[in-house]
C-alpha positions in Angstrom: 0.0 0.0 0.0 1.0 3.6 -0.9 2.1 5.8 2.2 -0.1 8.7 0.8 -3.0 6.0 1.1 -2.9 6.8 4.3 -3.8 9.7 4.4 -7.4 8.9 2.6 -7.8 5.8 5.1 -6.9 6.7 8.7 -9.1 9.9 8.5 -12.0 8.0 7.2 -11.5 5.2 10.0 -11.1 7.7 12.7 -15.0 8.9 11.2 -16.6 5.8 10.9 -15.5 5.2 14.2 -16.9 8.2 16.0 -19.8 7.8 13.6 -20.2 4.5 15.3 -19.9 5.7 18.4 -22.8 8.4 18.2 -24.9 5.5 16.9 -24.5 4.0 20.1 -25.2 6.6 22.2 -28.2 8.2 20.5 -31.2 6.6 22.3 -33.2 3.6 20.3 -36.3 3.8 22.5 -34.7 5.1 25.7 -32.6 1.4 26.1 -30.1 2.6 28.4 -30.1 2.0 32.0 -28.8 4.6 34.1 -30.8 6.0 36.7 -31.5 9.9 36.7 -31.8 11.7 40.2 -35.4 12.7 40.0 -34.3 15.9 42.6 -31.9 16.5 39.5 -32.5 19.0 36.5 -34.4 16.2 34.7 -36.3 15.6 37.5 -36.0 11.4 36.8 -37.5 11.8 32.6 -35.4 9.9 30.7 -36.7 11.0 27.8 -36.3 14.7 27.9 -32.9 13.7 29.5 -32.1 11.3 26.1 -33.7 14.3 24.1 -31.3 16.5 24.9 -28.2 14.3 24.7 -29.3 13.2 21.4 -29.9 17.1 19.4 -26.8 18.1 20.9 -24.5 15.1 19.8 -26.4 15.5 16.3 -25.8 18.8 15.8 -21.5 17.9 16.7 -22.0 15.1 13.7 -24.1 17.4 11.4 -20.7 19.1 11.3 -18.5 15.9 11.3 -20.4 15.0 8.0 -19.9 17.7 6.2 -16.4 17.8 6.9 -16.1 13.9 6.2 -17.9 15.0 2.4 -15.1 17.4 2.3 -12.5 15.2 2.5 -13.9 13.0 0.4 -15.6 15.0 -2.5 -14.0 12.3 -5.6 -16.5 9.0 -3.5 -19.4 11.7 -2.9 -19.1 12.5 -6.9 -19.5 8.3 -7.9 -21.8 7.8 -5.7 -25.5 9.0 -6.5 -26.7 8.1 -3.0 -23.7 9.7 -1.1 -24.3 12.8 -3.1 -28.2 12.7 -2.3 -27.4 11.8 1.5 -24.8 14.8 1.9 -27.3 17.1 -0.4 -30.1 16.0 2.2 -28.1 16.8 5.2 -26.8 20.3 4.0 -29.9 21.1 2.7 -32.0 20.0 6.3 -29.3 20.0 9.0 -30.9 22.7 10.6 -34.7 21.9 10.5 -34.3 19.0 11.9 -32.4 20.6 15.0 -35.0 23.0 15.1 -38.2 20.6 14.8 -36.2 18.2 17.4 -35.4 21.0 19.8 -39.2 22.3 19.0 -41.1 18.6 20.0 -38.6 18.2 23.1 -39.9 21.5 24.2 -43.5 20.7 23.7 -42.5 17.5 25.5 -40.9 19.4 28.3 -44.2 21.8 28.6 -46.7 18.8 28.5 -45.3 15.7 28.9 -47.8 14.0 27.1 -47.8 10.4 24.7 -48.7 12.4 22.0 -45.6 15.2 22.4 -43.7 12.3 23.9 -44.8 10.2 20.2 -44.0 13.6 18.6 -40.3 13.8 19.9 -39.3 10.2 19.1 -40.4 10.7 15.6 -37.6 13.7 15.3 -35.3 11.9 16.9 -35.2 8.8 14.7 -34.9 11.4 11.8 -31.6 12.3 13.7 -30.8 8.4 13.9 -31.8 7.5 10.4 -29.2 10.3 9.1 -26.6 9.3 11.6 -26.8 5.2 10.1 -26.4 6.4 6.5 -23.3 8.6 7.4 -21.9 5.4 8.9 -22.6 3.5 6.0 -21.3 6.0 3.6 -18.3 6.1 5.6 -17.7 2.2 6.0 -17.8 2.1 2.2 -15.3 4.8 1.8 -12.9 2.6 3.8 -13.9 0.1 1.7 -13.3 1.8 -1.8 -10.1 2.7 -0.4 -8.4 0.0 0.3 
């Protein structure tokens, strides 16, 4: 392997593995177990507690994914779905902070199944855009080797 190979590879392993990382940590139905202090800020909900943990580690990768479509401009350009994925997420990025931030608000104010319904729905659109960067990333390691 080429030493300037390198330089494609380790950046884009470093990214798929943070991307990997958020996918972990964004909540998939409120599956973690740690107990919140219900005298604390969140007074015990776990899901305005995973609500905010998840818009604000979206908004970090929102920017990692741009940058990663940066570096990487020649496998965004061959691949039609890339291209449509990083279009998607430039173009929306910031809607779907705001509608997340807006249904965790109403679900803050309320605390209803309906808000409650409301804020899982934006979240999984955060979720669904994280998976496809990690995809998108796993197959630039793969086209690079």
């Amino acid at each position: 392997m080429k030493p300037e190979r390198l330089f494609v590879i380790l950046p884009a392993a470093l990214v798929a593995l943070v991307a990997s990382t958020f996918l972990l940590i964004l909540p998939q139905g409120c599956s973690t177990t740690r107990d919140l202090d219900p005298a604390g800020v969140y007074a015990g909900d776990r899901p305005l507690y995973e609500a905010d943990r998840a818009i604000l580690e979206a908004k970090d990768a929102f920017g990692m994914i741009l940058e990663w479509a940066a570096r990487n401009a020649g496998y965004i350009a061959s691949d039609e779905s890339a291209a449509e994925f990083v279009a998607s997420v430039r173009d929306n990025r910031k809607q779907w902070l705001r509608d997340a931030i807006a249904a965790r608000d109403a679900y803050e104010l309320i605390r209803g199944p309906e808000q409650l319904s409301t804020l899982d729905g934006k979240l999984a659109i955060l979720t669904r855009a994280l998976a496809l960067y990690r995809t998108h990333a796993t197959q630039t390691l793969e086209n690079a080797n």
